[in-house]
MARSEKOL-270778 format. One record per residue (C-alpha): residue number from 1; residue in one letter; chain; x, y, z. Coordinates in steps of 0.2 Angstrom, whole numbers, padded with zeros to 4 digits. Layout:
+------+------+-------+-------+-------+-------+
! resi ! resn ! chain !     u !     v !     w !
+------+------+-------+-------+-------+-------+
!  NUM !    a !     A !     X !     Y !     Z !
...
+------+------+-------+-------+-------+-------+
This chain:
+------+------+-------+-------+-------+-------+
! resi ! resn ! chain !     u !     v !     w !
+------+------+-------+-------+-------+-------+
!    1 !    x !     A !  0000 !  0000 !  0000 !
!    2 !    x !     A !  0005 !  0017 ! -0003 !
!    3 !    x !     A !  0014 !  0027 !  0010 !
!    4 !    x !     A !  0007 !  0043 !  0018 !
!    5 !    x !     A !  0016 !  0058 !  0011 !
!    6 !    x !     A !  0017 !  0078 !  0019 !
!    7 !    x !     A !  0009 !  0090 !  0007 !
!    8 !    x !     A !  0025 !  0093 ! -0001 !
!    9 !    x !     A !  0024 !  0074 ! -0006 !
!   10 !    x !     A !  0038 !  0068 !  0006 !
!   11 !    x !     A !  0033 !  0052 !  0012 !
!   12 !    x !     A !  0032 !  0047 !  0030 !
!   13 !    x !     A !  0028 !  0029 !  0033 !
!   14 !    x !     A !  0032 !  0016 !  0021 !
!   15 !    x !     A !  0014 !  0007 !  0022 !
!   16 !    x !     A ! -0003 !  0012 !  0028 !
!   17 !    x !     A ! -0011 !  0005 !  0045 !
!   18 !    x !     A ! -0021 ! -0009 !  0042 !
!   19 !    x !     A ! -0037 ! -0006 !  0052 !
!   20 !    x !     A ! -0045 ! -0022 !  0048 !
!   21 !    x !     A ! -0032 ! -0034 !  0054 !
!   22 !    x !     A ! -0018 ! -0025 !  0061 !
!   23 !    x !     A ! -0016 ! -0026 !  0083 !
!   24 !    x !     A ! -0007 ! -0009 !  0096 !
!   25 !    x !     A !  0010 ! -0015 !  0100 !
!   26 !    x !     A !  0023 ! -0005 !  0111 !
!   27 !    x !     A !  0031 !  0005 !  0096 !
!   28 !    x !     A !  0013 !  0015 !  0097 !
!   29 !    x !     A !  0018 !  0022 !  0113 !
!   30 !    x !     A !  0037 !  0025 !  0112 !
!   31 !    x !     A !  0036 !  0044 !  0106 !
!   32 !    x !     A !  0044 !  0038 !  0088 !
!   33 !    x !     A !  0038 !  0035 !  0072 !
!   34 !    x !     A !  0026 !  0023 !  0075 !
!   35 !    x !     A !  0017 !  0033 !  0087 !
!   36 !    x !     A !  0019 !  0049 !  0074 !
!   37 !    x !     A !  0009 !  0036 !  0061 !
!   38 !    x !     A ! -0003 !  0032 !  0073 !
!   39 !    x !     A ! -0009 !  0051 !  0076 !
!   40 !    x !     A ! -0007 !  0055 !  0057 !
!   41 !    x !     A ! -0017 !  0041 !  0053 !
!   42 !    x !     A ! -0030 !  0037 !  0066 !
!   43 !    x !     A ! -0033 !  0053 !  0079 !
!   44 !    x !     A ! -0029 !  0068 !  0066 !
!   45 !    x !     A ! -0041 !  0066 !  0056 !
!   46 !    x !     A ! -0053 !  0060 !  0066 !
!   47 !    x !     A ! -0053 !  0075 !  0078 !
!   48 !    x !     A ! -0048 !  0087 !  0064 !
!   49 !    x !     A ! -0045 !  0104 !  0069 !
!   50 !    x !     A ! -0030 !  0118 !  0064 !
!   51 !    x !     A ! -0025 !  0118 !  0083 !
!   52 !    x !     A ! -0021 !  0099 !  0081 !
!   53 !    x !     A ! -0013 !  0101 !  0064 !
!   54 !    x !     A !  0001 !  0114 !  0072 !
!   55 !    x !     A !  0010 !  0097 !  0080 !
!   56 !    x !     A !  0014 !  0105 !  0096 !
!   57 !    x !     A !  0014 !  0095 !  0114 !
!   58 !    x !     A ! -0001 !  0108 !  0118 !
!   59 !    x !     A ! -0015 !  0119 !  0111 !
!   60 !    x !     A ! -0017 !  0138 !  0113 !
!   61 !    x !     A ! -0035 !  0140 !  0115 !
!   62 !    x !     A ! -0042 !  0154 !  0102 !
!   63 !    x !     A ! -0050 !  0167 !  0109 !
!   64 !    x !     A ! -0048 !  0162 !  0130 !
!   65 !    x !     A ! -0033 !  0177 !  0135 !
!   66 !    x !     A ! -0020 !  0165 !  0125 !
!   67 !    x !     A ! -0023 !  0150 !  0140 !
!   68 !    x !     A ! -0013 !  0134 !  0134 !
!   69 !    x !     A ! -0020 !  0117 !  0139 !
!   70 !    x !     A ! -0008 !  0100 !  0138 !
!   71 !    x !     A ! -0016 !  0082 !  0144 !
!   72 !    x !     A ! -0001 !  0069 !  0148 !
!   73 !    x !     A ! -0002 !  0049 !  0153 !
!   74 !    x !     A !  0009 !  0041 !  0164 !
!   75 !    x !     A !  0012 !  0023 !  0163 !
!   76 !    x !     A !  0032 !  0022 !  0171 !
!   77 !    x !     A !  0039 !  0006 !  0179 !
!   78 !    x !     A !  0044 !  0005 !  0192 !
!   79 !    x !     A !  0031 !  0018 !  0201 !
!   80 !    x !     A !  0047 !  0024 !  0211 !
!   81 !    x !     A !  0064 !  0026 !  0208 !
!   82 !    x !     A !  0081 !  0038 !  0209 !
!   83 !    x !     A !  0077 !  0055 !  0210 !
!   84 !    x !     A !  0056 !  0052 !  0208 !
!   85 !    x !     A !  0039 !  0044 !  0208 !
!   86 !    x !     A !  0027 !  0042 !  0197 !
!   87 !    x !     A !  0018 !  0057 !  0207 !
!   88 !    x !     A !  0030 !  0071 !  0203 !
!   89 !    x !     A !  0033 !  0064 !  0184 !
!   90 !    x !     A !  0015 !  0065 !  0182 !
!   91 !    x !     A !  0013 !  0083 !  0188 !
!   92 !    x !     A !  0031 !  0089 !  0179 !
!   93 !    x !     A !  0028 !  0082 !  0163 !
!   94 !    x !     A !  0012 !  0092 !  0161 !
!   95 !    x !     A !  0018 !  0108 !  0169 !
!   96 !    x !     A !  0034 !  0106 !  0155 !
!   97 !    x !     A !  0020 !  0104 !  0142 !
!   98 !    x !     A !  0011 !  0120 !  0145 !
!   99 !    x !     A !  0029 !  0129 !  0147 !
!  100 !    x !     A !  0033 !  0123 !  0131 !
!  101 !    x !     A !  0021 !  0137 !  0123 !
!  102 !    x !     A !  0030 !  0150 !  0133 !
!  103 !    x !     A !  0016 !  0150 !  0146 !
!  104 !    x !     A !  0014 !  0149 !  0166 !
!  105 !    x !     A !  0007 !  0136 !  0172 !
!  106 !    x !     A ! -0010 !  0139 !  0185 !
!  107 !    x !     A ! -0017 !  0124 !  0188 !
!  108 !    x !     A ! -0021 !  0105 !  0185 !
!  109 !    x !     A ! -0031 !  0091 !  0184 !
!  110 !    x !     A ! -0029 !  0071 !  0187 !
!  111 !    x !     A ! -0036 !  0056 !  0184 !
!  112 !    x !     A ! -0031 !  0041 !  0194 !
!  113 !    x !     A ! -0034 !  0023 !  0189 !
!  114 !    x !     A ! -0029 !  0010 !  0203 !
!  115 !    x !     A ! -0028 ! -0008 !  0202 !
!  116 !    x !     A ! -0037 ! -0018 !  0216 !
!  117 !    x !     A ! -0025 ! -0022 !  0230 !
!  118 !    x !     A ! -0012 ! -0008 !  0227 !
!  119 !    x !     A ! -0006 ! -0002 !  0243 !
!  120 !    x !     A ! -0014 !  0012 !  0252 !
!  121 !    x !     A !  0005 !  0015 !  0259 !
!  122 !    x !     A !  0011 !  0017 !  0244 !
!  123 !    x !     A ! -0005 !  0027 !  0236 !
!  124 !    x !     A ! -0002 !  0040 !  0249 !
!  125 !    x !     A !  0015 !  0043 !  0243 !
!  126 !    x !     A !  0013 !  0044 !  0228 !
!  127 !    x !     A ! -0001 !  0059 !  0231 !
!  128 !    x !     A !  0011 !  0066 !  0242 !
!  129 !    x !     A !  0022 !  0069 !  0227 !
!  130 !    x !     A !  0010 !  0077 !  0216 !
!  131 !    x !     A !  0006 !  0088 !  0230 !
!  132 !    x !     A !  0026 !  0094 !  0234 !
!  133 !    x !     A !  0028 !  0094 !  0215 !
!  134 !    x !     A !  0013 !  0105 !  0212 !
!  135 !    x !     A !  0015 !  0117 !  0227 !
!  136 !    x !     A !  0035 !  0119 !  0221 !
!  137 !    x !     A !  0029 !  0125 !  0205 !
!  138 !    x !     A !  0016 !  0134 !  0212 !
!  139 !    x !     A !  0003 !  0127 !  0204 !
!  140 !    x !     A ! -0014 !  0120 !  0208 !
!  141 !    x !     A ! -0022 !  0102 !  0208 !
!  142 !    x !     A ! -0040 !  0108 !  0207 !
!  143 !    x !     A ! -0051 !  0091 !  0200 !
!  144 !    x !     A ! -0049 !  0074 !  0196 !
!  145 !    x !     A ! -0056 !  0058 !  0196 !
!  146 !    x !     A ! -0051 !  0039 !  0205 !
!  147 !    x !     A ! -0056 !  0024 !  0194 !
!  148 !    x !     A ! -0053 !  0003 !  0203 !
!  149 !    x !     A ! -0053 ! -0010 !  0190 !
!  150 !    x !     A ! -0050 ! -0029 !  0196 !
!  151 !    x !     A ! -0034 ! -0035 !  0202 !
!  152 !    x !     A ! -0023 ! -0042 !  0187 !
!  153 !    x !     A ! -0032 ! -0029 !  0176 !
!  154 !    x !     A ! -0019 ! -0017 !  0178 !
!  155 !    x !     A ! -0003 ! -0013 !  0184 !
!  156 !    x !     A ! -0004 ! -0003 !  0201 !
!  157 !    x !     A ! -0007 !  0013 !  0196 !
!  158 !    x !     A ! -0008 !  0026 !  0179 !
!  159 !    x !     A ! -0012 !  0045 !  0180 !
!  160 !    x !     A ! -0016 !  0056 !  0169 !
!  161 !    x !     A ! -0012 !  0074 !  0170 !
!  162 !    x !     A ! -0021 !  0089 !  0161 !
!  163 !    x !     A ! -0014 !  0108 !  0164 !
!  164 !    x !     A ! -0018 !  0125 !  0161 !
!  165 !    x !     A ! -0010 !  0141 !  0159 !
!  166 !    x !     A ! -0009 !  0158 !  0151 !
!  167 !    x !     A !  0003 !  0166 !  0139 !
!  168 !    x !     A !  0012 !  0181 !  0147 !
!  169 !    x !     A !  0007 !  0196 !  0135 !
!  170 !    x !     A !  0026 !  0198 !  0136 !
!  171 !    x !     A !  0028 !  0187 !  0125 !
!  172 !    x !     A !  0021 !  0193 !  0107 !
!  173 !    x !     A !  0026 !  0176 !  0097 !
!  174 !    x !     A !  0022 !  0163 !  0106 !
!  175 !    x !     A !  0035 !  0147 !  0103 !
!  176 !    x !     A !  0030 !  0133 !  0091 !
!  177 !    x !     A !  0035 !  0117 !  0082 !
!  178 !    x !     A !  0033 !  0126 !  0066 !
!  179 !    x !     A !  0043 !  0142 !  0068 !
!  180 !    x !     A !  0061 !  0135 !  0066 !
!  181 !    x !     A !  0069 !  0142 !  0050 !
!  182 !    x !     A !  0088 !  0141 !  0041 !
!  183 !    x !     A !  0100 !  0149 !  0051 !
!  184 !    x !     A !  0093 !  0148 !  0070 !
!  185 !    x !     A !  0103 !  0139 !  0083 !
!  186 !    x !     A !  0098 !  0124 !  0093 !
!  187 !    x !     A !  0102 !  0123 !  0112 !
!  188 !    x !     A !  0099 !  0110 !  0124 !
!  189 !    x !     A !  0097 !  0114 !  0143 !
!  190 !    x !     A !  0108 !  0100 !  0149 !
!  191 !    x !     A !  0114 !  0082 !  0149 !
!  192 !    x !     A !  0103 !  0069 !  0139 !
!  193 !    x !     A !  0098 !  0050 !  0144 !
!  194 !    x !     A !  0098 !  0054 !  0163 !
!  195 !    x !     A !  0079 !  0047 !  0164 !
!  196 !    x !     A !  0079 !  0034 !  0153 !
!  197 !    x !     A !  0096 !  0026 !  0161 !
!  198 !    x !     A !  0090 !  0030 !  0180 !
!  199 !    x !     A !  0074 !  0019 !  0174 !
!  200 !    x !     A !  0081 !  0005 !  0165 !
!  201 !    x !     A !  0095 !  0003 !  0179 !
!  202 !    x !     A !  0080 !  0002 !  0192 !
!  203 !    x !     A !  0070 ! -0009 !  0183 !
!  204 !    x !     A !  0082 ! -0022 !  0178 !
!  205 !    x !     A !  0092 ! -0020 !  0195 !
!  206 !    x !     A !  0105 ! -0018 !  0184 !
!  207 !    x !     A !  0124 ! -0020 !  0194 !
!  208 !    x !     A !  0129 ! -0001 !  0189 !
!  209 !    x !     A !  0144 !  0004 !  0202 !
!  210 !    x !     A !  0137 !  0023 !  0196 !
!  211 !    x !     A !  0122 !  0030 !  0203 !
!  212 !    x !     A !  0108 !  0037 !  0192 !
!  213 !    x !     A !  0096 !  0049 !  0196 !
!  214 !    x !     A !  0080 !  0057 !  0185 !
!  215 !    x !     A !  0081 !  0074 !  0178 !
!  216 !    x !     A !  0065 !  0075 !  0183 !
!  217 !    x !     A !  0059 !  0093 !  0186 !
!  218 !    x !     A !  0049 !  0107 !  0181 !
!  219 !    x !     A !  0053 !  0118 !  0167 !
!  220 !    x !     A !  0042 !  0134 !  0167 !
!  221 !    x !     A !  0054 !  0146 !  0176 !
!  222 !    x !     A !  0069 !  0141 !  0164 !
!  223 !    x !     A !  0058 !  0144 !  0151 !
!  224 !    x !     A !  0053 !  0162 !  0159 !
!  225 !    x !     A !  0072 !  0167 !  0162 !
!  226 !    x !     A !  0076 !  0159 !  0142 !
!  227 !    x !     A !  0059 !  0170 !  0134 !
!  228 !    x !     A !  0068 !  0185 !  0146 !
!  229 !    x !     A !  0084 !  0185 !  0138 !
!  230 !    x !     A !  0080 !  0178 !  0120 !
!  231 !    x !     A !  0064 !  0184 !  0117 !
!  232 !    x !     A !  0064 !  0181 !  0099 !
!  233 !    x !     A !  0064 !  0160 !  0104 !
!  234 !    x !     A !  0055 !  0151 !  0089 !
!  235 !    x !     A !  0052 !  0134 !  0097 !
!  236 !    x !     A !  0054 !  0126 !  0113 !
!  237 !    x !     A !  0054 !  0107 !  0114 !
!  238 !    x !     A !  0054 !  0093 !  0131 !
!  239 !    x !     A !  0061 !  0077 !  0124 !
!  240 !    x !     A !  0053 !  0066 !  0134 !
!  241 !    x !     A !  0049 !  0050 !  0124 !
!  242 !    x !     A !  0061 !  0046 !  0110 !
!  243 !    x !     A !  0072 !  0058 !  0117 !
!  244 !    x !     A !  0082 !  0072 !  0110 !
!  245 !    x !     A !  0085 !  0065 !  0091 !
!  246 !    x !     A !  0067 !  0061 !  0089 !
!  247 !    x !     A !  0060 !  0078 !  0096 !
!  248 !    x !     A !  0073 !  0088 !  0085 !
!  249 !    x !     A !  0065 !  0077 !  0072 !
!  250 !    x !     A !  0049 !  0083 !  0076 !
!  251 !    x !     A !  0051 !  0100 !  0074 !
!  252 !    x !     A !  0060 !  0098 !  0058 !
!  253 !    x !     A !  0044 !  0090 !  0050 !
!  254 !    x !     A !  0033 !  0103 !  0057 !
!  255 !    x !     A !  0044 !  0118 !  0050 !
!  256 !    x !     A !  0049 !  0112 !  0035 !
!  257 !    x !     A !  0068 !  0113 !  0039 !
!  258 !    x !     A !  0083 !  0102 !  0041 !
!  259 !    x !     A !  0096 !  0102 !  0057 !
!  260 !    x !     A !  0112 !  0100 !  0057 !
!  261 !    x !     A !  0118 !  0092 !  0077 !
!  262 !    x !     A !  0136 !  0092 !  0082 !
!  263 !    x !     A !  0138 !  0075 !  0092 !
!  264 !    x !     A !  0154 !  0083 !  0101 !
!  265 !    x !     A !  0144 !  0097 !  0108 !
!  266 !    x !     A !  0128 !  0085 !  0114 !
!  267 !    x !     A !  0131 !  0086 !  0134 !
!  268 !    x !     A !  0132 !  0068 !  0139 !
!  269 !    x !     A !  0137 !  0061 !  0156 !
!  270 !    x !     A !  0151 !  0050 !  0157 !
!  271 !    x !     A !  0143 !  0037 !  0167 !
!  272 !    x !     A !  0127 !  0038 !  0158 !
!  273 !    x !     A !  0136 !  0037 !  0139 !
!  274 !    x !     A !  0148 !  0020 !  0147 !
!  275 !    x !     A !  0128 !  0013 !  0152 !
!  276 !    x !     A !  0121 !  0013 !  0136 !
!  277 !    x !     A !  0138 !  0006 !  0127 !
!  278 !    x !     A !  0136 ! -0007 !  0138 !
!  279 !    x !     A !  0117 ! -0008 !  0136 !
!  280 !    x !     A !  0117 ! -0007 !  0117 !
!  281 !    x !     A !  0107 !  0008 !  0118 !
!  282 !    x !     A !  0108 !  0025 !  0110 !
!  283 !    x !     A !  0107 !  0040 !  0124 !
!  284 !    x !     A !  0101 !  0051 !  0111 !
!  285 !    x !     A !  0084 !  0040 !  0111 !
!  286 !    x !     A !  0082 !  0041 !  0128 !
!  287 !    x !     A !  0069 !  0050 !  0138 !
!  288 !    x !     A !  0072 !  0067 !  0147 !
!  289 !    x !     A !  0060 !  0075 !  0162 !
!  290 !    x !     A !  0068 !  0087 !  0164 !
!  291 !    x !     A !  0076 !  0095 !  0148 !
!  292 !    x !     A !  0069 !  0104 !  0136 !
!  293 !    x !     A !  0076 !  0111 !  0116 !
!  294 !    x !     A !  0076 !  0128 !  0109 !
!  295 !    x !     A !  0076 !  0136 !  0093 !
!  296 !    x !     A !  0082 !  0153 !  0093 !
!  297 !    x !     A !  0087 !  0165 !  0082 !
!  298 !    x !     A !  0106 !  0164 !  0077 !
!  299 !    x !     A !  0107 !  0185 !  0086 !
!  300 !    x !     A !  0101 !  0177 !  0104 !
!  301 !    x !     A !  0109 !  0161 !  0103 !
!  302 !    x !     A !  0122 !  0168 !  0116 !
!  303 !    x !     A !  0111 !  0179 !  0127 !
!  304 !    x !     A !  0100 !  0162 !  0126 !
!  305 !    x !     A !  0113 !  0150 !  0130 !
!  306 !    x !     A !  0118 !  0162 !  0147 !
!  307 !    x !     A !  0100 !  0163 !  0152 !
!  308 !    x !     A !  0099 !  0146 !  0153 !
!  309 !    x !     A !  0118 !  0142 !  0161 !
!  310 !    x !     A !  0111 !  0156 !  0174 !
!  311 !    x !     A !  0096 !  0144 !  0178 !
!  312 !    x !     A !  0097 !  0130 !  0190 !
!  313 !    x !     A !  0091 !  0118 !  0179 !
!  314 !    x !     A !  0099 !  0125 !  0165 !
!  315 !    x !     A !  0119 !  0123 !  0168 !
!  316 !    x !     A !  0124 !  0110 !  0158 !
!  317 !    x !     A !  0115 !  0118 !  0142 !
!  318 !    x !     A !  0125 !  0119 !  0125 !
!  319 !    x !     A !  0122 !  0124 !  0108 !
!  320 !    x !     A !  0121 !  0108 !  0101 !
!  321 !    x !     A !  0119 !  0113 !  0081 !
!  322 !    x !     A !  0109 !  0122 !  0069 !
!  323 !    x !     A !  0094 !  0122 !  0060 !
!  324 !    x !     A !  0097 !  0120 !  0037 !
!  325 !    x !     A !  0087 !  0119 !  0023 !
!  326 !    x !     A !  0083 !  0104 !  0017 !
!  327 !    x !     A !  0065 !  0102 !  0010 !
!  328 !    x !     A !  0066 !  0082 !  0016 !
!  329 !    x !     A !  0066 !  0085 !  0032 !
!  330 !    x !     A !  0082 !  0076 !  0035 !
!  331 !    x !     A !  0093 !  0078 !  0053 !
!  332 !    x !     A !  0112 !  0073 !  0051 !
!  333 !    x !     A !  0125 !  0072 !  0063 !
!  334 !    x !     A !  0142 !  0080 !  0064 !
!  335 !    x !     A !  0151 !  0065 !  0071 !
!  336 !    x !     A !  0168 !  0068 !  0082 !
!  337 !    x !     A !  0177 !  0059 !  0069 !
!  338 !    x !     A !  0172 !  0074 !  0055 !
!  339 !    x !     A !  0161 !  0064 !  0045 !
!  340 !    x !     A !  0141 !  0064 !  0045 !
!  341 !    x !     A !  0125 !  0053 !  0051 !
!  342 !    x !     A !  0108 !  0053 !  0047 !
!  343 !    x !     A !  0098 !  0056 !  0066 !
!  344 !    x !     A !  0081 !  0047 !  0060 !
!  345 !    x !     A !  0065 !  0044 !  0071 !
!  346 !    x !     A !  0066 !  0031 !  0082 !
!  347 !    x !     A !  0060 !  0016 !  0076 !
!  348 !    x !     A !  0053 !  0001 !  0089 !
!  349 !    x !     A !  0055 !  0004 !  0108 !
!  350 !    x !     A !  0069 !  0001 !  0118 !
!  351 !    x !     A !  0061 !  0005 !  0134 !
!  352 !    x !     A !  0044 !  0005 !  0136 !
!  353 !    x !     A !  0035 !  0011 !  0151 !
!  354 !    x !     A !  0048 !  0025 !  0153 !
!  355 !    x !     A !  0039 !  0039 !  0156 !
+------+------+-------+-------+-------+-------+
């Protein structure tokens, strides 16, 4: 069967979805291409609407004061490990969601569904992250819902997150997938593959002399010192699933544009690149919770890259490349041997359950 193509008449996937006959496997929800197939082919046209079509992680509601709303799922196993819970990752991931649009987040919602038998110990911990995570970002948890299904019919507990927020007026271009153009720069707020090494060690009880820890965090007040200092910023990013290749990826479809990344200038750590050598796995792939990608013009790159080394959760940040035309869409790599790679969408899922 013929491949979807962009209006331009790239193609995208090499062969339809087969509704009749076809099944959900674990590449669906791994952030990558097949999860990028499975929104062209099945959700965006059923829900059809131009705020969908922008690509973004979040909509800016027309007409409501430039509020911003973003609705996140948390599935991560195990529930709890190095440096957070599934409590805190569930209210970060959709605080960094809203930021992502250059706005401030005010409040949230949550949906909770709990298998029988999961302990109440361990229940009220988990709540008692959402609420240390929420009130440290000074933001509000202001409904939800609690849903029991049978034990063996899940898996302990999943939340779902929705957020709102509002737009400063300050900022009179709001970020966006599609505003990255030839010639910006693109920065990255610190070391990648933190989370996704912190949650493979713990769930394989891997024997790591080195301790990991999740980056897991919220964003907004980086991205309110970045907008400060770079106000011209085209497009802010959180790679979370799929990590930094596939989100660079992302926002090269939905602007039209190529990037060129420079592999020596990719903050890394140490202990975390010498993991995934040993694990087979690539750390550009890997999630993030508490990173995020920006897109700025090539004039702010440097007021942009001081902003964020200024933040405490920005220190680590480097410029990491630059974005080129290329009507195909294409990301390449600088390697440190001189040469170049093609950074493609990740394909398959090395580790589900990650965020």
């Amino acid at each position: 069967m013929a491949g979807r193509h962009d209006a331009d008449g790239r193609r995208l996937f090499a062969k339809k979805l087969d509704f009749k006959r076809g099944a959900v496997d674990l590449t669906h929800g791994a952030g990558g291409k097949a999860s990028a197939q499975l929104f062209e082919e099945l959700f965006r046209p059923a829900f059809d609407n131009p705020l969908l079509d922008r690509g973004d992680d979040q909509a800016r509601i027309e007409g409501a004061a430039r509020m911003v709303v973003a609705t996140d799922g948390h599935v991560v196993s195990p529930l709890f490990f190095p440096g957070g819970d599934i409590g805190a990752l569930s209210v970060h991931g959709t605080i960094n969601d809203v930021a992502m649009a250059g706005a401030v987040p005010t409040d949230m919602t949550a949906g909770v569904i709990l298998e029988e038998g999961f302990p109440l110990a361990d229940l009220k911990r988990i709540v008692q992250s959402m609420a240390v995570a929420a009130a440290d970002a000074g933001v509000r948890i202001v409904a939800g819902d609690t849903k029991v299904v049978e034990q063996g019919k899940g898996d302990g507990v999943f939340i779902t997150t929705t957020g709102l927020g509002a737009i400063p007026d300050a900022v009179k271009t709001p970020p966006a997938a599609d505003r990255a153009q030839a010639g910006d720069v693109i920065l990255v707020s610190g070391t990648v593959g933190d989370h996704g090494v912190t949650i493979l060690s713990a769930r394989e009880a891997l024997p790591m002399s080195a301790p990991f820890e999740s980056d897991t965090a919220a964003l907004h007040g980086l991205v309110a010192d970045l907008i400060a200092a770079a106000p011209g910023v085209k497009t802010l990013r959180d790679p979370t699933r799929g990590g930094l290749a596939t989100a660079v990826n992302e926002i090269c479809r939905a602007s039209g544009v190529g990037a060129l990344l420079r592999e020596t200038a990719i903050p890394i750590r140490k202990t975390v690149d010498a993991a995934c050598e040993l694990l087979g796995v690539d750390p550009l792939y890997l999630a993030n919770e508490g990173k995020l990608i920006a897109v700025v013009e090539a004039s702010e790159a440097d007021a942009a890259l001081a902003a964020m080394r200024g933040h405490a959760l920005g220190r680590e940040a480097a410029i990491i490349g630059e974005i080129v035309d290329d009507p195909d869409g294409f990301v390449q790599m600088e390697t440190a041997f001189g040469g170049k790679r093609l950074v493609d969408w990740l394909t398959g899922d090395p580790l589900p359950r990650i965020c």
